[in-house]
C-alpha positions as CSV (number, residue, x, y, z in Angstrom):
1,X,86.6,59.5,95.9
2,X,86.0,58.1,92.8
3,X,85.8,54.9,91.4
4,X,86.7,53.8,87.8
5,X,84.7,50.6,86.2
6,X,86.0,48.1,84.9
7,X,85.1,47.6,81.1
8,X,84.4,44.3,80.2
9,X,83.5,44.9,77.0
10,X,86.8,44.5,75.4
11,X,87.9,41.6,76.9
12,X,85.1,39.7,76.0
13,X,85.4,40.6,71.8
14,X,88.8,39.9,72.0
15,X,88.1,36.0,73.5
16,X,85.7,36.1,70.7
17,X,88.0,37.0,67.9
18,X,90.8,34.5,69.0
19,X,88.0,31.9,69.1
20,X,86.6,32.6,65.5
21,X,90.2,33.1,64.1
22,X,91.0,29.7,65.4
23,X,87.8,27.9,64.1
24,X,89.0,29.5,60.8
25,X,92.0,28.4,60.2
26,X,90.9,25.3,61.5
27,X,88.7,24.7,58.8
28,X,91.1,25.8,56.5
29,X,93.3,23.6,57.2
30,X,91.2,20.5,57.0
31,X,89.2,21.6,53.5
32,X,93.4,21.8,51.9
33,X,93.5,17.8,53.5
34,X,90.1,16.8,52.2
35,X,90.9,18.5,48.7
36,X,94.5,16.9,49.4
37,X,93.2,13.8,49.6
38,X,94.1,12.9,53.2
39,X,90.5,12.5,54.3
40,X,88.1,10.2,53.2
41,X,85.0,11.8,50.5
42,X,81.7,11.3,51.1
43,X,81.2,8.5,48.4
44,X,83.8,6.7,49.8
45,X,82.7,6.4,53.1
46,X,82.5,2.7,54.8
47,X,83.9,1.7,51.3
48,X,87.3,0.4,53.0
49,X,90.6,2.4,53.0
50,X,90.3,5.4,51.2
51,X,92.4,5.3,47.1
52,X,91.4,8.2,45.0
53,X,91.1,5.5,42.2
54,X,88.8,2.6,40.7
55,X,91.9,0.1,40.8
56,X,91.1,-3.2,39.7
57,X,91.4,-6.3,42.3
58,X,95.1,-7.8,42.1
59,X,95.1,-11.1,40.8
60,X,98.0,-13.2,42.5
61,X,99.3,-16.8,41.5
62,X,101.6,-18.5,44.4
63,X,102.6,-21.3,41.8
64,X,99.7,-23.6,42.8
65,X,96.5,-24.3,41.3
66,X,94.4,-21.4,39.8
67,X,95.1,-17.3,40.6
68,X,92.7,-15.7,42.8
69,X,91.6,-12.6,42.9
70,X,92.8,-10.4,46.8
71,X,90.5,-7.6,47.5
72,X,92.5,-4.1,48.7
73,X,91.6,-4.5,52.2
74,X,94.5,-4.6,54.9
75,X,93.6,-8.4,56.7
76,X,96.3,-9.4,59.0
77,X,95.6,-13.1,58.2
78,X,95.8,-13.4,54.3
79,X,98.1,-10.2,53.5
80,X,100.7,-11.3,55.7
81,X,101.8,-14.8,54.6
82,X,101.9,-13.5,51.0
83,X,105.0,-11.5,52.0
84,X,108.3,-11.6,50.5
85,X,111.4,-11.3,53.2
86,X,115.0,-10.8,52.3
87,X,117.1,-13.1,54.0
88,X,120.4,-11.2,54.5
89,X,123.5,-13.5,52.9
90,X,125.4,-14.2,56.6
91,X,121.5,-15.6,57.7
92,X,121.2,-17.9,54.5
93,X,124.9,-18.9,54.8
94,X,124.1,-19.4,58.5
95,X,120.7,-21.3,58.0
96,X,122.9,-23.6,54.9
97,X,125.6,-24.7,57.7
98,X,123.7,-25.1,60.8
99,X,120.6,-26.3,59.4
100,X,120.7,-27.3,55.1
101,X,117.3,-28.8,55.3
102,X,115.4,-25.8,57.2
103,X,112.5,-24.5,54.8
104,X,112.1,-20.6,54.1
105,X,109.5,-20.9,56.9
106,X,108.0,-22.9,59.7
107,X,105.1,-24.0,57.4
108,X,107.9,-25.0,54.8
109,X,108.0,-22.1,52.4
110,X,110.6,-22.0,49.6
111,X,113.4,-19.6,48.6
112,X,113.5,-17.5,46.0
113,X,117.0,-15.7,44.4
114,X,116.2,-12.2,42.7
115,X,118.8,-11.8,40.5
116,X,117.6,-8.0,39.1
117,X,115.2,-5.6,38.6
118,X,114.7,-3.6,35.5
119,X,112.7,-0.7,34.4
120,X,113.2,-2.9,30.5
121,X,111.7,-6.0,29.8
122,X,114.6,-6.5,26.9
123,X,117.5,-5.8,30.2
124,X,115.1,-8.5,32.3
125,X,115.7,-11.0,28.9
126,X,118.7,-10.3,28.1
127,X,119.7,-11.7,31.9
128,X,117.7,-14.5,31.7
129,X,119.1,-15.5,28.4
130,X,122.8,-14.8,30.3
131,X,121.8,-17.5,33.1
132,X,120.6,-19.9,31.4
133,X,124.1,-19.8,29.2
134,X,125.2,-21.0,33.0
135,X,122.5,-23.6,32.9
136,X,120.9,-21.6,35.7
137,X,117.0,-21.6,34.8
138,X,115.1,-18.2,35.4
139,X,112.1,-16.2,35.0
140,X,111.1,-12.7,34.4
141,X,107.9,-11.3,36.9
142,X,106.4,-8.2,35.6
143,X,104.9,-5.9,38.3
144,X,103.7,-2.6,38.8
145,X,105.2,-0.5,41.8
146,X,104.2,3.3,42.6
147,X,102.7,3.3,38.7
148,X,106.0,2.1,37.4
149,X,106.7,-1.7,35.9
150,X,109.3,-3.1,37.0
151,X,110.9,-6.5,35.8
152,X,112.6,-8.5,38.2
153,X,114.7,-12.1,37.4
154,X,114.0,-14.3,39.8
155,X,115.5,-18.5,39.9
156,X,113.6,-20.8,41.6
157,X,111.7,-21.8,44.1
158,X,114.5,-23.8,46.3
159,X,113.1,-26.2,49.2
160,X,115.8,-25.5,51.5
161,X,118.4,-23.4,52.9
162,X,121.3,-25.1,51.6
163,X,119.9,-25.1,48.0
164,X,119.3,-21.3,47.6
165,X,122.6,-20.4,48.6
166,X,124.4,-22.7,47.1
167,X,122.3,-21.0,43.6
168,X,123.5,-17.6,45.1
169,X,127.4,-18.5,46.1
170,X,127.2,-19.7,41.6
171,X,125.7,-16.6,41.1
172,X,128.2,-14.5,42.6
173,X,131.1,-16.9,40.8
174,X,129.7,-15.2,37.9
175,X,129.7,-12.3,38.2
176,X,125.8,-11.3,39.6
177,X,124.8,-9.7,42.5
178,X,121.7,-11.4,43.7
179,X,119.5,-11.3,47.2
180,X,117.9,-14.4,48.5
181,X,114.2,-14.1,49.2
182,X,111.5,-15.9,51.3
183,X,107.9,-16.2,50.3
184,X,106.5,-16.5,53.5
């Protein structure tokens, strides 16, 4: 009787091909997320988060003394007090009856009303000019979001709960919609 071999041969290149195959469109895949600009470059390495861009450092003013100047890096301990929350309207109307003298926060923040947001500066006037007709003092903030300005009307600060939506309840008399915000 005879006896056949086994080839091995042809298992063996076909391990081989999967294995080089796979490498491949490995590599592929992470040159298009490099070029993509999901991966960090090589000039930009230790250099913080990775932006595609020489941004210049924001310079923020909380009302108070001088602006200073808040690097791009992600730290838990500066980047999160300088937050802006929106109270929703039943919370402010909540915090006005059970509490009218509670602060925005436990460190005694302030409230902030933003009465609109406009891609014009002259739409962002032209409501401020409107409130103050009410006697209802305003101000315009310019800011830059996703490489568009926006212009947003904003009234205050206001010290406590009860002040902030009493401003909002005259708002909505009228005839503005308005959200109540907390700067810390």
């Amino acid at each position: 009787m005879a006896r056949k071999q086994a080839r091995r041969g042809s298992g063996a290149s076909a391990s081989l091909f999967s294995f080089v195959a796979g490498l491949a469109c490995g590599l592929g895949l992470a040159l298009l997320a490099w070029l993509g600009g999901y991966l960090p470059r090589g000039d930009e390495a230790g250099a913080g988060p990775p932006s595609g861009r020489d941004d210049p450092p924001i310079i923020e003013s909380r009302g108070e003394g001088e602006p200073r100047e808040r690097d791009d890096r992600y730290d838990f301990f500066t980047v999160l007090p300088e937050i802006e929350v929106v109270v929703p309207n039943r919370e402010i109307e909540q915090r006005a009856r059970d509490n009218p003298e509670q602060p925005a926060t436990p460190a005694g923040g302030s409230y902030l009303i933003q009465a609109g947001s406009f891609r014009s500066a002259e739409d962002a006037e032209a409501i401020k000019a409107e409130l103050a007709m009410f006697g209802m003092v305003a101000r315009v903030q310019s800011v830059t979001v996703n490489g568009e300005s926006w212009h947003r009307v904003r009234l205050g600060p206001y010290d406590t709960a009860r002040a902030a939506d009493s401003a909002r309840r005259e708002l909505r008399e009228q005839g503005f919609e308005s959200i109540v915000l907390s700067d810390g």
